[in-house]
Legacy VTK file of the C-alpha trace (Angstrom):
# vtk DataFile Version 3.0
C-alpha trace
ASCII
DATASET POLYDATA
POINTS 455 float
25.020 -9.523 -16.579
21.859 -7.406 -15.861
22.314 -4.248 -14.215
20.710 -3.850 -10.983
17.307 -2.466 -10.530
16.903 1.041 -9.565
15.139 1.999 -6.753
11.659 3.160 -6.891
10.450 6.218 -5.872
7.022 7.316 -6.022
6.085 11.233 -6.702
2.556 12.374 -5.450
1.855 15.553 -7.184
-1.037 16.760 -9.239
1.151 19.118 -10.828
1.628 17.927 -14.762
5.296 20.590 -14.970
6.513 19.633 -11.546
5.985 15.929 -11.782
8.098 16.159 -15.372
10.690 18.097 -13.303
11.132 15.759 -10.490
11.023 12.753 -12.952
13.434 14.421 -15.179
15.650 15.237 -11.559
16.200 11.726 -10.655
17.485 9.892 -13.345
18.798 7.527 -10.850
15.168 6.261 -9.545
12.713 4.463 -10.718
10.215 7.222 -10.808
6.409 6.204 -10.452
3.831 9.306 -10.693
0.157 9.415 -9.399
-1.920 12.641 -9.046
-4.554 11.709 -6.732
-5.138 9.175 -3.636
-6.276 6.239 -5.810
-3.603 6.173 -8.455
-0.826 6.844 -4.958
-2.392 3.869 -3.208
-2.379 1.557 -6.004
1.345 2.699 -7.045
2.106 1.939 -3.263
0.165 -1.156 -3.484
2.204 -2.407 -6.935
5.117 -1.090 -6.534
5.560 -1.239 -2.699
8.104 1.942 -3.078
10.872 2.483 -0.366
10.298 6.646 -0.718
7.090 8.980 -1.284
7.162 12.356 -1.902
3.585 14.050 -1.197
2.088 17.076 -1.898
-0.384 17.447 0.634
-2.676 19.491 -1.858
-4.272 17.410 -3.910
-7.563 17.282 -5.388
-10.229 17.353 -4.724
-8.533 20.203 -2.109
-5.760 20.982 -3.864
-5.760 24.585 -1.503
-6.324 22.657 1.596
-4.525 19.256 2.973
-7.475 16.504 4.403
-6.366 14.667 1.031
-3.057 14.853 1.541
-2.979 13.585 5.037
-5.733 10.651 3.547
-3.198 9.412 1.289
-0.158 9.445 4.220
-2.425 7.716 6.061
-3.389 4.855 4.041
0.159 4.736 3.419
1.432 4.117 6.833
-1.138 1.638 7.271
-0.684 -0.517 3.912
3.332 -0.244 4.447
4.803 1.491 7.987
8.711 1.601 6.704
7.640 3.638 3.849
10.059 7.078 4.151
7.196 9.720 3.102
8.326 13.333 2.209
5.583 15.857 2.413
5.223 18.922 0.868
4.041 22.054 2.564
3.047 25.047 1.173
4.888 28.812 2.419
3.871 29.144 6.468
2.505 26.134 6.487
5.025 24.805 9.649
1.900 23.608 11.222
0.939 20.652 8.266
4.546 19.544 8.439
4.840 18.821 12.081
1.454 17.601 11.585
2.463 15.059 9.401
5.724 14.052 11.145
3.518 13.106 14.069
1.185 11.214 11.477
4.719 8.898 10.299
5.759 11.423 7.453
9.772 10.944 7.695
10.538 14.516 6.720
8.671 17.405 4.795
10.285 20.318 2.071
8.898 23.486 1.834
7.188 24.890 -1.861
8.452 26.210 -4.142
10.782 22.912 -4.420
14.519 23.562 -4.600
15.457 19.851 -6.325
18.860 19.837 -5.207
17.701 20.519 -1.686
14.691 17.558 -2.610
17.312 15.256 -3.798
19.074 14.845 -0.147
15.888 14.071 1.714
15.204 11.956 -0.750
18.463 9.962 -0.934
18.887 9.940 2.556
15.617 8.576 3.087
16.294 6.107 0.878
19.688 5.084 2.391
17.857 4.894 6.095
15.398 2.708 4.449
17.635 0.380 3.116
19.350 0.060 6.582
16.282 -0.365 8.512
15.321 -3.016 5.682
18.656 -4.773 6.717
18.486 -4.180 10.460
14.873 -5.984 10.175
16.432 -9.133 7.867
19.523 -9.361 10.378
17.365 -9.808 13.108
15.138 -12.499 11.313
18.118 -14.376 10.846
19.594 -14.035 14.122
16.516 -15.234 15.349
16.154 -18.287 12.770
18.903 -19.181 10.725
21.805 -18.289 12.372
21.481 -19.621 15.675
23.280 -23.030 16.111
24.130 -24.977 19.448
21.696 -23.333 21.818
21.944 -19.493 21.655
24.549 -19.106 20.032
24.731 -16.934 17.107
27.118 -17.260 14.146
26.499 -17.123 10.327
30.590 -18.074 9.813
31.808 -21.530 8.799
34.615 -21.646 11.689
31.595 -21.590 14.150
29.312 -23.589 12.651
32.104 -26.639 13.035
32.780 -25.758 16.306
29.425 -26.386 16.930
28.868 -29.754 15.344
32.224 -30.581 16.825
30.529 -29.902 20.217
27.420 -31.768 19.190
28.867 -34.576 18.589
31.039 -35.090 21.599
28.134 -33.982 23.948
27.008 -37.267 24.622
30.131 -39.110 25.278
30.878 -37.938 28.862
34.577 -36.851 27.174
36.103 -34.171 28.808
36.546 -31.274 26.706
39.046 -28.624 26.265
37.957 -25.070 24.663
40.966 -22.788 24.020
39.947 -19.433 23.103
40.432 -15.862 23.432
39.243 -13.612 26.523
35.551 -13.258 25.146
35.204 -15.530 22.595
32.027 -17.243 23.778
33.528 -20.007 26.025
31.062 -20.664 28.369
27.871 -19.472 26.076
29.631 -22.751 24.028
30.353 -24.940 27.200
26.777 -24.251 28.437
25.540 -25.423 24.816
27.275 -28.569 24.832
25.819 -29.572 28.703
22.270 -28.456 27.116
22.922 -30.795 23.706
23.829 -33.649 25.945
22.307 -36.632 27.847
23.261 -34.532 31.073
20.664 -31.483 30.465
18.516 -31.916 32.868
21.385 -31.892 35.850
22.833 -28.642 37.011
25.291 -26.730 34.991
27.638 -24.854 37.511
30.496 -22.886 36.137
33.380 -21.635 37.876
36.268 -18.512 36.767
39.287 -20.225 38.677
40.997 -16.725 37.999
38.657 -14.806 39.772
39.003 -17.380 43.004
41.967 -16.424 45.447
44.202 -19.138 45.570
43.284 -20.021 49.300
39.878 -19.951 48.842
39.182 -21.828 45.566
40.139 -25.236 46.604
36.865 -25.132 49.006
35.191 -23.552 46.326
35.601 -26.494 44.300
35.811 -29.468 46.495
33.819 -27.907 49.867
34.358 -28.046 53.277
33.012 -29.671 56.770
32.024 -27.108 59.529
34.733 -26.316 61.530
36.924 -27.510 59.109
38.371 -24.032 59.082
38.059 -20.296 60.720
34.824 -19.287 59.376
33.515 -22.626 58.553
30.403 -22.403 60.512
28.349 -25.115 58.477
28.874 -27.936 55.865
29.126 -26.516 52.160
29.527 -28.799 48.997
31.723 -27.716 46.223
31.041 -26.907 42.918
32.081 -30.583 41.697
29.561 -31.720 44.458
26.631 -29.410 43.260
27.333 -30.307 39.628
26.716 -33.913 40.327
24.817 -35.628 37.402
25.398 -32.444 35.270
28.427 -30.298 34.202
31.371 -28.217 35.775
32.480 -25.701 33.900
36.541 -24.801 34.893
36.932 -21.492 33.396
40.483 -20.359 33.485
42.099 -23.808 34.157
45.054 -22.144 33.570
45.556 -20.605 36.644
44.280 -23.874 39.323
47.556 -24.025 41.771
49.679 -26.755 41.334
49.013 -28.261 44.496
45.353 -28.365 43.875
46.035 -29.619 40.478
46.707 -32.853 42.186
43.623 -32.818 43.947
41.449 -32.313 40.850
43.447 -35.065 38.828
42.313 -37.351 41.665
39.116 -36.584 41.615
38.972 -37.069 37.498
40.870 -40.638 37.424
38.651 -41.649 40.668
34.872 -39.719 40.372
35.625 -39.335 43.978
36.042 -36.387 46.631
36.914 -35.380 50.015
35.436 -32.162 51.287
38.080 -29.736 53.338
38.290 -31.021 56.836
36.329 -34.199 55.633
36.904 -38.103 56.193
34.994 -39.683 53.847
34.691 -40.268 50.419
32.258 -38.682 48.141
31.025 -40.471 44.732
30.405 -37.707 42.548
29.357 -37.896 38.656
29.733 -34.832 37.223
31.503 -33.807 33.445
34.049 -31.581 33.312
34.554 -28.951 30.827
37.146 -26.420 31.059
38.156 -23.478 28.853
41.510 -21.108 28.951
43.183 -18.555 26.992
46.721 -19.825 27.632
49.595 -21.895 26.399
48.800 -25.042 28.157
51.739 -26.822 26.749
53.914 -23.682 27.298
52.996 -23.706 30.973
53.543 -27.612 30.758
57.612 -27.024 29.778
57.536 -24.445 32.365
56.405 -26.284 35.104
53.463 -24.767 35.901
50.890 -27.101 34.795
50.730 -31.391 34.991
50.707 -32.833 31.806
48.790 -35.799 33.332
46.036 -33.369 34.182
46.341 -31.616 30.915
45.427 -34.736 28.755
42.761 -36.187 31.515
41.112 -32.796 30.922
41.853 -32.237 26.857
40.162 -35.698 25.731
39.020 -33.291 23.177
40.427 -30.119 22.311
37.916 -27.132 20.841
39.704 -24.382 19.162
37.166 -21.325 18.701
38.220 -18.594 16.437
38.279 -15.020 17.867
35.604 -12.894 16.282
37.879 -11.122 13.526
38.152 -14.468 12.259
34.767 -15.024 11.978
33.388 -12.503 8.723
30.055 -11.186 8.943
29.388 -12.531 12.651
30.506 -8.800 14.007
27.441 -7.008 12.677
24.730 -10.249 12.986
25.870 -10.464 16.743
25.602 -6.173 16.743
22.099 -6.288 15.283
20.962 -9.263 18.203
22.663 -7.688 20.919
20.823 -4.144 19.885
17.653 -5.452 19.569
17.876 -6.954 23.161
19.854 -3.986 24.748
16.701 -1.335 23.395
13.788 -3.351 24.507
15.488 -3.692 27.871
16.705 -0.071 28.363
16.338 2.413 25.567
13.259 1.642 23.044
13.645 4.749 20.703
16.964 2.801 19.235
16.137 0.919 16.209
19.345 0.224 14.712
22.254 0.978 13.245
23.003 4.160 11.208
25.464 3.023 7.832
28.787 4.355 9.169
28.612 2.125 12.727
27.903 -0.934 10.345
30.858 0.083 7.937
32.639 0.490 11.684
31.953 -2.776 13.240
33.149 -4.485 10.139
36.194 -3.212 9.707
36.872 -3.117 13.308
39.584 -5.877 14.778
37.691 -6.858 17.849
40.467 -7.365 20.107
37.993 -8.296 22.944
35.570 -10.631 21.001
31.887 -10.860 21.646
32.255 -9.203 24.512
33.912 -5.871 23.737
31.361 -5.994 21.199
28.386 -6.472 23.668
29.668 -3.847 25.569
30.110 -1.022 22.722
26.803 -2.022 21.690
24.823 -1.921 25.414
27.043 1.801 26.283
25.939 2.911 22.372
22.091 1.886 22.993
22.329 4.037 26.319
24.249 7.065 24.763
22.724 7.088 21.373
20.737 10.970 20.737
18.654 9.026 17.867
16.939 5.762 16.794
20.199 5.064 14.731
23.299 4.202 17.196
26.444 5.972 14.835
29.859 4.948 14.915
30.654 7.901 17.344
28.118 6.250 19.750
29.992 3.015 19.469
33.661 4.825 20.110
34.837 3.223 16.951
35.526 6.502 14.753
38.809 5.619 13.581
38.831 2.301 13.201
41.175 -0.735 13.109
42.551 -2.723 10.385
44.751 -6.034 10.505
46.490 -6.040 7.547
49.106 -3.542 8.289
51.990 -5.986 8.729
51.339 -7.577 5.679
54.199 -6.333 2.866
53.454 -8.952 0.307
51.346 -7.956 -2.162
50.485 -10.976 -3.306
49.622 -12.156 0.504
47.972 -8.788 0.973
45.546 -9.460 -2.109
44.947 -13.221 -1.124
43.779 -11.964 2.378
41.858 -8.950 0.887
40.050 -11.061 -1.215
39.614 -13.915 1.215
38.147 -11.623 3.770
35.929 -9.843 0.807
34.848 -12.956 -0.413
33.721 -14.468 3.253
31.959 -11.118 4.319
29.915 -11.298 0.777
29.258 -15.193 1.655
28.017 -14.393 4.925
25.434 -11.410 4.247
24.206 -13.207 1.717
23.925 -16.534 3.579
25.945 -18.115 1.500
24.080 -17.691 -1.966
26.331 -18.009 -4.822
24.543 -15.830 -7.206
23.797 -13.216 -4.991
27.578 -13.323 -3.754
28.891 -12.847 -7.050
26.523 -9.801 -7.331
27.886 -8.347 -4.045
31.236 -8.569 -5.507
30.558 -7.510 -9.080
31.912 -10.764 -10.512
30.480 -13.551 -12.358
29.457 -16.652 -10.546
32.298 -18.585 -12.814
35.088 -16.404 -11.384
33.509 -16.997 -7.841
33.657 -20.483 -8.346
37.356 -20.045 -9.491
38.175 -17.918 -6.064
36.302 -20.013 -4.374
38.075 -23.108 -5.399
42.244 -21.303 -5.226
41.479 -20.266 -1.546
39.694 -23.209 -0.311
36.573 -21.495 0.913
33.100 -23.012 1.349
30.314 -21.901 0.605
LINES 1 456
455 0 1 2 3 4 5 6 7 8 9 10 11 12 13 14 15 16 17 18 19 20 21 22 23 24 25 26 27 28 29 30 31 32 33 34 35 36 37 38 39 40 41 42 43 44 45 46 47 48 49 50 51 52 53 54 55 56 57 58 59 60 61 62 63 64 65 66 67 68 69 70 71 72 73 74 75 76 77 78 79 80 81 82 83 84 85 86 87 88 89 90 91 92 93 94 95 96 97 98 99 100 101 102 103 104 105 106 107 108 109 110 111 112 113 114 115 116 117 118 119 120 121 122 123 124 125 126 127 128 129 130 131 132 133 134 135 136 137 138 139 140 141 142 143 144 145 146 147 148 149 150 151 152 153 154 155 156 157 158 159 160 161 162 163 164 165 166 167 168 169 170 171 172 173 174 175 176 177 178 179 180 181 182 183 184 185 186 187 188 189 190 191 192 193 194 195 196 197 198 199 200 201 202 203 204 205 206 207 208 209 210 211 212 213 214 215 216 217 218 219 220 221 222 223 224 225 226 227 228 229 230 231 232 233 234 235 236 237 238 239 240 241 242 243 244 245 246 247 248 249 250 251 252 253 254 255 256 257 258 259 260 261 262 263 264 265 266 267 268 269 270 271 272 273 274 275 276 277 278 279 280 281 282 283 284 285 286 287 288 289 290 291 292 293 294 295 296 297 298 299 300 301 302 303 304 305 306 307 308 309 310 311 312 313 314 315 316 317 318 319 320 321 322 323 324 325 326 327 328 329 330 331 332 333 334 335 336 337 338 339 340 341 342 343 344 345 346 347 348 349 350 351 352 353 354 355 356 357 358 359 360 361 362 363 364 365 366 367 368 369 370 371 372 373 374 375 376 377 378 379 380 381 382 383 384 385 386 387 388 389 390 391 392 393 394 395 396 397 398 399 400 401 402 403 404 405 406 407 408 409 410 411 412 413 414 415 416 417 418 419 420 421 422 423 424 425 426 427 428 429 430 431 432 433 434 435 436 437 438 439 440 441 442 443 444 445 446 447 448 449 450 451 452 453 454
């Protein structure tokens, strides 16, 4: 197996002794020298190197800096995420603000202490390769890794929820999606009314938990004027205004049991009376309902009709809760950034490497939408153009393998979980996989095949 390539770094400096001392410093690079602007353009040019360090004295005004500055120049023109580390001479404070505002990333001062050098230089590099993978992240959530509408998901769990809800959308079944608080629920129900023959009637959706119980039953099924105190004019329901489109029952869970009856009517006979009403409505409208309950639990309880459960779970979606979902925490981050700092705080530009290493190992107890909320309260909070785990509230993270004594369980899942989050950043790529997890593409294969993974 070839090792992997080491990263190049290019070392502008007209200096024959220094440039053998910084190549000689950093065995780990790929070290290009060039002594002048041509040879530093064309190495940028051929090379297309992720650092630069500069000497801003080169010749021909090797005591002055108009060269210098050329050469950063062209640079940020030919290739803007370039990380370019100037050098400035003793006093010189002026050249290296000078150059920040002209895109430099960060300047040393002469005579060059290389340990000092080395962690600009590394940490350039590492902010380099993040910004490299913020930029790819966002490609992909805005390509690849959107499926059903909007929705965004490079997991396998997803993607057949999705073609599930594809194919039922043009049936006219009712369908059933059971899910955690802030797994996506509506984003999905709204997909499926968009993917259907419905999509151009109205989608209406409706949180029956957020209703009080004496007021939701007009909610749904409207009321005549007069029909009560307050009713000062005829309203239709949201059955009524979803007619020829879809309802969305969010929460089905917690409809009364009296006005459970009333709905089942209204699904075995398309037909409703308003509150107060004497007449019978025709209504065509799809129902879709989600919960995060026990249905059957409440069923044995009492609490809900089994006749409405199975008139409203023709088809039953289960959607995984987003630690079950490997690599779709930071692909969902990355979208939800990019939207949250063009709307409120440009200067973000991503993520800094310890909130990624965060969001990944973090249990997301409240889904996609704990996450969009970290991420919108870190984009307002964050100091600098990288949001840090500290920004995100997510210092000490969260694992979910505690309970798990086994060691044999506890390696399947570790390497289950390593496996998927490998598959999924590298969008599902066997070789490049395998490379992620320093194994050959044989033993993959093997893994692959014992745990029953796609890829």
């Amino acid at each position: 197996m070839t090792a992997e390539a080491k990263p190049k770094l290019l070392v502008v400096e007209d200096d024959e002794g220094l440039q053998a001392q910084l190549k000689w410093a950093y065995d780990d690079f790929d070290v290009v020298v060039a002594r002048d602007r041509a040879t530093a353009i064309a190495a940028v040019r051929a090379e297309e190197p992720p650092v630069v360090t500069l000497d801003l004295g080169l010749p021909p005004d090797p005591d002055g800096t108009s060269e210098g500055f050329a050469v950063l120049d062209e640079i940020m023109a030919l290739k803007p995420d370039t990380k370019v580390i100037v050098a400035t001479g003793h006093g010189a404070r002026d050249s290296a603000l000078t150059a920040i505002e002209r895109g430099a990333y960060d300047f040393y001062p002469k005579p060059v202490d290389i340990d000092q050098l080395g962690l600009i230089v590394r940490r350039a590099l590492n902010l380099q390769r993040i910004e490299a993978e913020n930029r790819a992240l966002a490609q992909r959530a805005g390509q690849g890794n959107r499926v059903l509408g909007g929705l965004i998901t490079a997991a396998p769990e997803m993607v057949r929820v999705a073609r599930t809800i594809e194919r039922v959308a043009d049936t006219g079944v009712s369908v059933m999606l059971l899910g955690a608080s802030g797994s996506g629920k509506e984003l999905l129900a709204r997909g499926l009314h968009e993917a259907s023959n419905r999509r151009n009637g109205s989608f209406v959706a409706i949180n029956c938990a957020a209703i009080p119980e004496n007021l939701l039953e007009s909610e749904l099924f409207g009321h005549e004027k007069g029909a009560f105190t307050g009713a000062i004019k005829t309203t239709e329901g949201k059955i009524e205004q979803a007619d020829g489109g879809t309802l969305f029952l969010d929460e089905v869970g917690d409809i009364p049991l009296p006005l459970q009856v009333k709905l089942l009517r209204f699904l075995q006979e398309r037909q409703i009376e308003r509150i107060g009403g004497r007449r019978t409505i025709d209504v065509d409208t799809r129902i879709v309902c989600a919960t995060h309950q026990d249905l059957e639990a409440m069923i044995r309880d009492g609490r809900f009709r089994e006749d409405l459960f199975y008139r409203l779970a023709e088809i039953v979606v289960k959607i995984p809760s987003l630690a079950e979902r490997p690599g779709d925490a930071p692909l969902l981050a990355k979208a939800f950034l990019k939207r949250f700092s063009n709307e409120i705080n440009p200067a973000v530009t991503g993520f800094a490497p310890d909130a990624l290493a965060a969001i990944d190992g973090w249990s997301w107890p409240g889904n996609v939408r704990e996450l969009e909320n970290r991420v919108k309260r870190a984009v307002i909070m964050a100091d600098g153009k990288l949001v840090t785990a500290a920004d995100l509230d997510l210092q000490g993270g969260a694992g979910d393998d505690a309970d798990v004594l086994n060691l044999k369980s506890a390696r399947e899942r570790a390497d289950r979980k390593a496996i998927r989050h490998a598959l999924a950043r590298s969008e599902g790529n066997i070789s490049n996989t395998a490379r992620l997890l320093g194994i050959s593409r044989p033993t993959l294969y093997d893994l692959l095949k014992q745990y029953d993974l796609q890829a």
